[in-house]
N, C-alpha and C positions, 0 to 999 in steps of 0.2 A: 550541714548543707554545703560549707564553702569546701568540706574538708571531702566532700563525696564529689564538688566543680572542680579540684585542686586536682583530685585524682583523674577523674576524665579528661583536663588537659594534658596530662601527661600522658594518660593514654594514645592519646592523639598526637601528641607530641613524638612517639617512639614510633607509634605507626609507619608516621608521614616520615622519620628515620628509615626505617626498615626500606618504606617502599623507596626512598632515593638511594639506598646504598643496593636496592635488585636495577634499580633503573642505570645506573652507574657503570653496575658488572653489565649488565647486557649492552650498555650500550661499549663500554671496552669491547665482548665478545664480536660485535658489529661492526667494530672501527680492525679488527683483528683478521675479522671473514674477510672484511672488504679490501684491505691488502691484498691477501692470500689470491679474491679473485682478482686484484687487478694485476697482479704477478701472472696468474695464468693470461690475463686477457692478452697482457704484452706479450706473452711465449706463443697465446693463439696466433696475434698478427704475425709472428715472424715464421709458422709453420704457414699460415697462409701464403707468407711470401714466397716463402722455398717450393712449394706445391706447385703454385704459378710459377717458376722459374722450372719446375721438373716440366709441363706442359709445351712451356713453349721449346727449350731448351731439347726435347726430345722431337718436336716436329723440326727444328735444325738439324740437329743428328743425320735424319731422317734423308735430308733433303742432301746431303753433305756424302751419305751412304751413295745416293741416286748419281750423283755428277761424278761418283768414284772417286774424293775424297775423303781417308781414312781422320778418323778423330779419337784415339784410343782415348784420349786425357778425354774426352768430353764424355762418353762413355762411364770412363770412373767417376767421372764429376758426376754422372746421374746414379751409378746404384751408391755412391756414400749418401747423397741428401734422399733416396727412396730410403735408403739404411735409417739414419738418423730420424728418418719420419717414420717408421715404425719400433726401432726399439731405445729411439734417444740415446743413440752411441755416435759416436765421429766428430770433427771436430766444428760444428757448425752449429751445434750450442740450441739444436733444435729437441723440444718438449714434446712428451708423449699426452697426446687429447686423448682424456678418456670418455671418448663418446661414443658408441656400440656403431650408427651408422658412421659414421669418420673412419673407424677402422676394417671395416666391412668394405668400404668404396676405394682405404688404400690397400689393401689385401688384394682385390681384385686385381689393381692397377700395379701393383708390384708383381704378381702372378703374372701377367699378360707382357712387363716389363720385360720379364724372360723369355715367354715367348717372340718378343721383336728383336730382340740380340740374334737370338737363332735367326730369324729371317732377314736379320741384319750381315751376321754370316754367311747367308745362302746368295744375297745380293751381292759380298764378295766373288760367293764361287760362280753364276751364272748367270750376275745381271739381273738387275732390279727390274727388267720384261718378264723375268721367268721367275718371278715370286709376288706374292700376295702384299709387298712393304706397303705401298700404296694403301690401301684398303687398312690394313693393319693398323699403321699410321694413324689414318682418321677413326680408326673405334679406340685406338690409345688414348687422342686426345680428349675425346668424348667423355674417357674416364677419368683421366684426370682432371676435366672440367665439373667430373660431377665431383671427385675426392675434395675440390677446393670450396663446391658449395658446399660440401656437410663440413669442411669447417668454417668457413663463415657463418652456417646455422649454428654452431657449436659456439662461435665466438659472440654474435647476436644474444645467444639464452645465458652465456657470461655476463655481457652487457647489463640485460634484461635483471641479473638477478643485483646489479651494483645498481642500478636505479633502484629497484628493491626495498636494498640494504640502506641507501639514502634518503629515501622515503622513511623508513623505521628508524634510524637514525634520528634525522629531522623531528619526526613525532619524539622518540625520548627523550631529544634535549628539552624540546617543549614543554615535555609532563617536569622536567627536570625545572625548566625555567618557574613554570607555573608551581612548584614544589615549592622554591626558592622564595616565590613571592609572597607565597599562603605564609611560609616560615619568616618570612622578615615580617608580616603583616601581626601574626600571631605574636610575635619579639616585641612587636612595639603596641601591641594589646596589651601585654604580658605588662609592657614597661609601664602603660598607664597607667594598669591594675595597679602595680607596685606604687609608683608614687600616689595614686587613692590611698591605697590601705595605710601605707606613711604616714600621709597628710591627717587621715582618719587616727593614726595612731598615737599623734602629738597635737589630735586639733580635739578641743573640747564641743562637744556634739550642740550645747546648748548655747553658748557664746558667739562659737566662731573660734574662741582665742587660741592662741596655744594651750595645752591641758598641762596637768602636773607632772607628767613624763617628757613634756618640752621643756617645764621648767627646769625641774633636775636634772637632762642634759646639760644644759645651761649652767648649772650649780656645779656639776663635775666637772668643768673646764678649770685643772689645778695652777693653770699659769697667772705669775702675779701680773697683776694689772698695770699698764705701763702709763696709759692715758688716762685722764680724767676723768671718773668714772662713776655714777651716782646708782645705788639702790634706792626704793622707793617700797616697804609694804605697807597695802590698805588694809583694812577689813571694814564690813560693815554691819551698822549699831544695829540695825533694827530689823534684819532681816529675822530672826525668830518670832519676833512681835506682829511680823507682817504673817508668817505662817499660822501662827495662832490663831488669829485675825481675821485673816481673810482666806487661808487655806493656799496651800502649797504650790498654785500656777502665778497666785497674784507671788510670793516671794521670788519664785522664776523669774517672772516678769522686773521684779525690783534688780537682780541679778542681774538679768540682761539689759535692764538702762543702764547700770551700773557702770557694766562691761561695755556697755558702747560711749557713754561717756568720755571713761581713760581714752579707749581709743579714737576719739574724737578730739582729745586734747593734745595727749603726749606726740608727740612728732612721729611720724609714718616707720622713720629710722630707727626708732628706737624700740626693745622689746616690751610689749606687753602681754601679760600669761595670767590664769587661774591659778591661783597657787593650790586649791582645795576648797571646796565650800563656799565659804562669804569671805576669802581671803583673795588677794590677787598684787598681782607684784610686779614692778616695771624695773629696766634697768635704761638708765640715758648714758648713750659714751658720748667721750671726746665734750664733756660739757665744766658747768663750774657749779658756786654756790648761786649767783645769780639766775642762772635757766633754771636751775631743780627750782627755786623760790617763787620765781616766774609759772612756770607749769602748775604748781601748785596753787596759785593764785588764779591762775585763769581756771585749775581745775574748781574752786571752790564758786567762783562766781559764774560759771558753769552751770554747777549743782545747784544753786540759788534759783538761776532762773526756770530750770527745769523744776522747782520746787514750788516757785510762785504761780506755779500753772492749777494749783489748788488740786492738785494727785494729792489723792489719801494716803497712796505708797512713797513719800517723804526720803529721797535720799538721804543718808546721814554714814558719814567714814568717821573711820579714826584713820592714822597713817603715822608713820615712822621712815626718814631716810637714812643714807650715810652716803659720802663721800669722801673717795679715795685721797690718799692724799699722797706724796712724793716720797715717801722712807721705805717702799718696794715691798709692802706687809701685805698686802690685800689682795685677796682673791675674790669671784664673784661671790661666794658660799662665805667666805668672812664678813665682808660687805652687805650683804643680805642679815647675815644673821644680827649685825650691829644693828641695820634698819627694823628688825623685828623688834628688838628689846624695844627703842624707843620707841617703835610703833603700839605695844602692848602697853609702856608708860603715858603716851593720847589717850588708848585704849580709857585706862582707868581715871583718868582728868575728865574726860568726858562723859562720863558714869559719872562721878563724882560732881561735875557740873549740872549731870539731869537733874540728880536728886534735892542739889540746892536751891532748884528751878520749881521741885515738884513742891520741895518745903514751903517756899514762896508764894508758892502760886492758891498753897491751902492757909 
């Protein structure tokens, strides 16, 4: 079951990859378009300018023809910018819009362009009385008024499509943002999972305590011990007698007084663990012979009084310590193992005590 939730996270975990690494490209692809139009947009404004500068500039001309004022330069100065607005050559650094009415409207007005030069020439030969300029004039302007609205409409549907592209932008950072949050939310799911199944992995399910694989971390630490340093193993006498007895939840239960005892006595700082079974084991640092002697004193008159409570299930330990001493030999795993022998020599004094108690007693 965890192994078929293990895989669905990850599932989803690669997904929600996938889909931020397409959200990512598109949204580069997006940031890339939208250059690209706002290069054009800026090229749009400056052919609008030129366009409006061919309109007015040509009804000068115009007027300059009429008083019999020649203006050749002015002249070139309009077919280069009509030039450069249709095929993006000359040096006025003006872009070709590829918009089908745009080039339609300056087609015309470049067509007609020609025709006002000739009539511009005839105004030379005979007098702007005895030619059409006039007339001419105002349907020129006309058309290059309509050439600069279709690029304004051209530069508007540029506009149009960068708000667009900002709109969709905006939305995929968001999905992106919101990607982000599901993934850091999911991280720190992830992380609490982790430290459960941890906690779960060195905590004894029955107890509370550390289990046997917290112990033996604990045991594998190969550094000797610099500070004063006491092991402590208990076992206890009678939990067999209690199973026998009264069946296997009342020994539980004997277990878990047990267990909540130690840790009701031994200091918060200090370790206490399951070591297996009806064993369990403390380690007290930075202490002396006086506190381990202390603790075990208050552990025993502890045990007393929770025994004078007339429970059938009758605490009863054996135990064994050692503490470290100053000649730099000890480890946790030597120290412990010193505290076992003599705990297993209680062990048998205490046996040995029942029986002389049982002898007595018959």
């Amino acid at each position: 079951m965890l192994n078929l939730k293990g895989r669905s996270d990850k599932k989803s975990k690669n997904i929600i990859g996938i889909i931020q690494s397409c959200l990512i490209l598109v949204l580069v692809i997006l940031i890339i378009f939208m250059m690209i139009q706002i290069s054009w947009l800026q090229g749009t404004a400056r052919v609008i300018n030129y366009a409006g500068l061919v309109r007015g500039a040509t009804q000068r001309e115009v007027k300059l023809e009429i008083t019999e004022n020649r203006n050749e330069e002015l002249i070139k100065y309009l077919d280069d910018i009509l030039s450069g607005l249709r095929y993006q050559d000359g040096h006025y650094e003006l872009v070709k819009l590829y918009d089908k009415e745009y080039q339609e409207k300056l087609k015309i007005q470049s067509d007609y362009w020609e025709k006002l030069k000739t009539e511009i020439e005839a105004v030379r030969s005979v007098g702007y009385e005895n030619t059409d300029i006039v007339n001419m004039s105002e349907i020129y302007f006309k058309m290059a008024d309509e050439t600069v609205f279709a690029a304004e409409k051209y530069s508007e549907k540029i506009a149009t499509k960068i708000r667009t592209i900002e709109i969709l932008s905006a939305f995929d950072m968001l999905c992106l943002v919101i990607l982000v949050i599901v993934q850091t939310l999911m991280a720190m799911k992830m992380a609490v999972k982790n430290k459960l199944l941890e906690h779960r992995a060195y905590t004894d399910a029955h107890t509370g305590l550390p289990n046997k694989s917290a112990c033996k971390e604990l045991l594998g630490n190969k550094e000797i011990i610099s500070e004063p340093t006491a092991c402590i193993m208990f076992d206890l006498n009678n939990l067999k007698t209690v199973n026998d007895t009264m069946g296997h939840s009342a020994g539980d239960q004997l277990i878990l007084n047990f267990a909540r005892l130690l840790r009701n006595v031994i200091p918060e700082k200090d370790f206490v663990g399951r070591y297996g079974g009806d064993e369990f084991m403390a380690v007290i640092y930075h202490t002396s012979q006086t506190e381990v002697e202390e603790i075990l004193k208050c552990l025993c008159l502890e045990k007393d009084r929770l025994n004078n409570r007339e429970d059938k299930m009758l605490i009863d330990y054996a135990y064994g310590w050692a503490l470290s001493t100053n000649d730099g030999k000890y480890t946790i795993q030597t120290l412990l193992d010193k505290a076992d022998s003599y705990m297993y020599e209680n062990k048998k004094l205490c046996k040995r005590y029942r029986l002389m108690s049982e002898v007595e007693f018959f």
